[in-house]
C-alpha positions as CSV (number, residue, x, y, z in Angstrom):
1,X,16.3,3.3,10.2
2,X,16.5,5.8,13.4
3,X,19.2,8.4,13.0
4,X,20.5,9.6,16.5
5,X,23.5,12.5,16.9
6,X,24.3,12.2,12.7
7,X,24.5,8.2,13.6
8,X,22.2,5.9,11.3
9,X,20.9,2.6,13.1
10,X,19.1,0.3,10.7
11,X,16.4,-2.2,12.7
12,X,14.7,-4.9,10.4
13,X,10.8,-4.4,11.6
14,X,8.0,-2.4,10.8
15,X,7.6,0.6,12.0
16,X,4.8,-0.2,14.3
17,X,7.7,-1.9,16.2
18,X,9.3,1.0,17.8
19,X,9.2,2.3,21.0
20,X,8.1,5.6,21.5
21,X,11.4,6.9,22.2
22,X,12.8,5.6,19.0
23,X,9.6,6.7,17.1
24,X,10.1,10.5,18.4
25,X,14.1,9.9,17.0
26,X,13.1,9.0,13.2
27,X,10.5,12.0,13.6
28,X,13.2,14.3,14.2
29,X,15.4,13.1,11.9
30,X,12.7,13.6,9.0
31,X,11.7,17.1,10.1
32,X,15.0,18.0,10.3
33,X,15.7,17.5,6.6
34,X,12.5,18.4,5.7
35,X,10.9,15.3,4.9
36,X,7.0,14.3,5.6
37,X,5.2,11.2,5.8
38,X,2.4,10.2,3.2
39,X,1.8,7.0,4.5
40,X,2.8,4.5,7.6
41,X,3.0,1.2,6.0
42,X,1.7,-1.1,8.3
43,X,1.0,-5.0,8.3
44,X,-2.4,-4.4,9.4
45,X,-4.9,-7.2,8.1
46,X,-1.9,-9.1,6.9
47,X,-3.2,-12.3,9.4
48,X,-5.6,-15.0,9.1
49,X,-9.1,-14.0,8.6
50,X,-9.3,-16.7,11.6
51,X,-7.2,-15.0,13.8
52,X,-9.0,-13.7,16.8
53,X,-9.5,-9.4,15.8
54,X,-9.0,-8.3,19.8
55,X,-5.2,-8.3,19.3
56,X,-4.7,-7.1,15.9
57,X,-7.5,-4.5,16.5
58,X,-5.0,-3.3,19.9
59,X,-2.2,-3.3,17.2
60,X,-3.8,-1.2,14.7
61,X,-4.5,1.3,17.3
62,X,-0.7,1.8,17.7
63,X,-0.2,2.2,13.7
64,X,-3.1,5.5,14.3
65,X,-0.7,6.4,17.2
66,X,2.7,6.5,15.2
67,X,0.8,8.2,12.1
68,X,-0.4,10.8,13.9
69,X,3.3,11.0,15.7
70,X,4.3,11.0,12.1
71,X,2.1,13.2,10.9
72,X,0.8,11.0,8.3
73,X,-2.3,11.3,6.7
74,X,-2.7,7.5,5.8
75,X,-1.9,4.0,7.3
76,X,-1.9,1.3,4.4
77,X,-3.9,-1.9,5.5
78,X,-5.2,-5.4,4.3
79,X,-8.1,-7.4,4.0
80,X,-6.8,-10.4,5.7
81,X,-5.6,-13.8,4.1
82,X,-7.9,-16.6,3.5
83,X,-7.2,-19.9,4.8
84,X,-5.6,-22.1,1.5
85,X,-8.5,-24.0,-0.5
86,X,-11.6,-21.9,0.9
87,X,-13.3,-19.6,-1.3
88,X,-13.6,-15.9,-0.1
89,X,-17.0,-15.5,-0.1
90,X,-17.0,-17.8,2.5
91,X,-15.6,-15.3,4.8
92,X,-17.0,-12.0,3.1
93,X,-18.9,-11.1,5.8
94,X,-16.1,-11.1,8.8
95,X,-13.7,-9.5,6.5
96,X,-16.4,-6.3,5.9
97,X,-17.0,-6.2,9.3
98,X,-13.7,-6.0,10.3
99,X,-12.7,-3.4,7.8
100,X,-15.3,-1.5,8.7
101,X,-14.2,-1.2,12.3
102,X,-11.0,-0.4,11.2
103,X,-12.2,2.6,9.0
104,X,-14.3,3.8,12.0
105,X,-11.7,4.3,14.5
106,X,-9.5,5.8,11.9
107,X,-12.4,8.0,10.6
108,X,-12.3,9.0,14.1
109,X,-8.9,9.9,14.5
110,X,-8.9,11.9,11.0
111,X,-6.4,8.9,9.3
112,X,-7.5,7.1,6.1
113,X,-6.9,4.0,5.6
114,X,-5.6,3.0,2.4
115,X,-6.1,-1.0,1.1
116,X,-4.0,-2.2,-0.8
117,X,-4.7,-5.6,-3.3
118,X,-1.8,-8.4,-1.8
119,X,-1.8,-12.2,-2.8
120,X,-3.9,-14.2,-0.5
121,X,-6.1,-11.8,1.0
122,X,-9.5,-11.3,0.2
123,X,-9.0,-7.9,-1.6
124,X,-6.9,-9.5,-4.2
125,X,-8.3,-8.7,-7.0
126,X,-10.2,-5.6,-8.5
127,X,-13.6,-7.5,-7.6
128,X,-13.3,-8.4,-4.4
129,X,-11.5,-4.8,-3.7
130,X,-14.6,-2.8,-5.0
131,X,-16.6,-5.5,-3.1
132,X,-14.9,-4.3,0.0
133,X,-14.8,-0.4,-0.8
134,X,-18.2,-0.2,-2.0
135,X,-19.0,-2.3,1.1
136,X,-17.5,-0.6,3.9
137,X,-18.6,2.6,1.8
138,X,-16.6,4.7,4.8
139,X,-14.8,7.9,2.8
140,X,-11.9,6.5,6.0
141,X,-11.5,3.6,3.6
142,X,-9.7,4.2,-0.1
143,X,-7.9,2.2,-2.0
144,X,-4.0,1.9,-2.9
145,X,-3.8,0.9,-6.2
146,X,-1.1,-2.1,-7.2
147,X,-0.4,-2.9,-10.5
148,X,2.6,-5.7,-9.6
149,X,0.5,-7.4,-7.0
150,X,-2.7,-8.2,-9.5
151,X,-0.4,-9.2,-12.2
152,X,0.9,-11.8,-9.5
153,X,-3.0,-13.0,-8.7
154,X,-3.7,-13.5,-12.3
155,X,-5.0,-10.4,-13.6
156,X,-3.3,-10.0,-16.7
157,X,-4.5,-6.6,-17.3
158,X,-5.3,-4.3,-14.3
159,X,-6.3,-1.1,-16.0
160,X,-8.0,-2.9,-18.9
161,X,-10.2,-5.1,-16.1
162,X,-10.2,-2.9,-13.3
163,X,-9.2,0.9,-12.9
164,X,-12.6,1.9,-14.3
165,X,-14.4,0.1,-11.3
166,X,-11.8,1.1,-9.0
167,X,-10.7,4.3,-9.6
168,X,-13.8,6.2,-7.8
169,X,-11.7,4.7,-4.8
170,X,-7.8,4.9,-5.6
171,X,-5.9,7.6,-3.7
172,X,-2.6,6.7,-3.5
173,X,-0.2,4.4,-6.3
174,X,2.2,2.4,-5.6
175,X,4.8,1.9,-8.9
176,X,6.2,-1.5,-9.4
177,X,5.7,-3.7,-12.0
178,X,5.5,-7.3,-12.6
179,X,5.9,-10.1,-15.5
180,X,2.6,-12.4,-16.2
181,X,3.3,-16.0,-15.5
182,X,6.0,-15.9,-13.6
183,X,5.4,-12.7,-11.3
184,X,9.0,-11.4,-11.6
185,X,9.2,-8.1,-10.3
186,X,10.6,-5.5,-12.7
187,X,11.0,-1.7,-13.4
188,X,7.4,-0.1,-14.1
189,X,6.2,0.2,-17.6
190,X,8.5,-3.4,-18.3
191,X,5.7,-5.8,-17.4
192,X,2.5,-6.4,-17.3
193,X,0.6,-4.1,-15.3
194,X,-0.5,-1.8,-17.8
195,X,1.3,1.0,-15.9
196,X,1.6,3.9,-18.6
197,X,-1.9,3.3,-19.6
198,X,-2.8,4.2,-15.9
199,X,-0.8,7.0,-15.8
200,X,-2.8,8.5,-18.7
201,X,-5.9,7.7,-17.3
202,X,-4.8,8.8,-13.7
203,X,-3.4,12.4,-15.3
204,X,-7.0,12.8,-17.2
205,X,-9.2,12.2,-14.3
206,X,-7.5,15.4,-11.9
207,X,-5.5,12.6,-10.1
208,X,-3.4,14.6,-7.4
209,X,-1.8,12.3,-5.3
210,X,0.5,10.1,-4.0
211,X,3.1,7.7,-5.9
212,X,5.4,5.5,-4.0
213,X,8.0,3.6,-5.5
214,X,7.9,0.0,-4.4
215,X,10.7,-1.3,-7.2
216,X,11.2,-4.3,-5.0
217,X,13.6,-5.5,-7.7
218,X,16.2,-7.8,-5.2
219,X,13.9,-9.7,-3.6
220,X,10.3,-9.8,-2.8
221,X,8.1,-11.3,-0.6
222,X,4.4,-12.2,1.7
223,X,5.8,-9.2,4.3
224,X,8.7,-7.4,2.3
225,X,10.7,-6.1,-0.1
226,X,13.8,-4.9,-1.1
227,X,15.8,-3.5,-3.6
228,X,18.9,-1.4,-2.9
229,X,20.4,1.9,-3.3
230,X,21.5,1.5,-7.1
231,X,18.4,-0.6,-8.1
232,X,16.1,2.1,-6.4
233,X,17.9,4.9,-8.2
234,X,17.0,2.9,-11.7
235,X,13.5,2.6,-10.7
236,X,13.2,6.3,-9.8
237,X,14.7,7.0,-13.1
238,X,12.4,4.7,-15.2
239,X,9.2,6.4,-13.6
240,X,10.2,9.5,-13.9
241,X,10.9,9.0,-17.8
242,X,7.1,7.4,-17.7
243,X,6.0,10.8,-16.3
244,X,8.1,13.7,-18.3
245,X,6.8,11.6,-21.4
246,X,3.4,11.9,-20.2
247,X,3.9,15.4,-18.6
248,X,3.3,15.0,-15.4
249,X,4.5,16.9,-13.0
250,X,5.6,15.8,-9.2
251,X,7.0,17.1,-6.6
């Protein structure tokens, strides 16, 4: 969305797609309500662990240029899908390396990159995400923790089989929630992801950071989501009951 003279234009593409002009519009337009950026959500490592790096490497490089336009203190990232019927560990080593160039140049430019656990990539479950964390071992590298997406990759339980290893890592939440067995996306503390139970935990250990509502409750898929002004609203409203009960503040 870039907002020009009071006028809203919507453009279907990530952010990483606008020009500079248009980037320096939504920037003004955010300020000038008073709204900051946590994160720029970019659809880096979201490509073949085949792919040739040179390119997507020059692409990342513009997501550290529009956070630091943005003023955002995090770009979310990927660990890069692995080709259908191969095992990861077959490609364990490229996909370290390449993380770990990714979490030097954005040590360097004072972002942090945040993983997040997707379907098909190799840090798609809490294993293979410590695995890359641990890895890496670059403080440039954390972890954005997704309940909905490990109930989708078969992990029926994410706190109960993997906040403990991960949580030495997870810096940022993202709060949707998703049905086992069928991976039907739904308001969070209605499926399977074990979200109150990780609110607990995350209020216990000191957690102070950031939660972003990802409801993606009218459609959902590999490089989107979407949900809606009213279904949005209900989702707001479902967290926020999750956190008064378990009193947490936000702001």
């Amino acid at each position: 969305m870039v907002a020009v003279a009071g006028v809203l234009r919507f453009r279907w593409l990530n952010v990483l797609g606008l020009t500079d002009e248009e980037l320096d519009e939504v920037k003004c337009a955010v300020s000038g309500y008073g709204v900051g950026v946590s994160a720029i959500g970019s659809p880096i490592g979201k490509v073949p662990i085949t792919d040739p790096f040179g390119p997507h490497l020059e692409r990342f490089r513009r997501a550290l240029d529009v956070a630091a336009v943005m003023e955002a203190p995090y770009v979310r990232v990927f660990s890069f899908f692995i080709p259908e019927g191969q095992k990861p560990v077959l490609h364990r080593e490229e996909v370290l390396e390449r993380m770990g160039a990714l979490a030097g140049e954005a040590g360097s430019a004072g972002i942090t990159l945040l993983h997040e656990n997707e379907k098909e990539i190799y840090g798609d479950v809490p294993g293979r995400c410590v695995d890359i964390l641990s890895g890496v071992g670059s403080p440039a590298l954390r972890a954005a923790w997704d309940a909905a997406n490990f109930v989708q990759c078969g992990v029926g339980h994410p706190y109960t089989e993997g906040y403990e290893a991960l949580r030495p890592y997870i810096e940022y939440v993202h709060v949707k929630d998703a049905l086992a067995g069928s991976g039907e996306v739904v308001p969070a503390g209605h499926g399977n992801g074990e979200i109150p139970e990780t609110l607990s935990a995350l209020r216990d250990s000191g957690f102070d950071g950031f939660f972003s509502l990802e409801p993606h409750l009218a459609s959902s898929g590999t490089y989107s989501g979407f949900s809606g002004p009213d279904l949005f609203r209900k989702a707001a409203g479902v967290f926020k009951d999750l956190l008064l009960q378990r009193g947490i503040p936000w702001s």
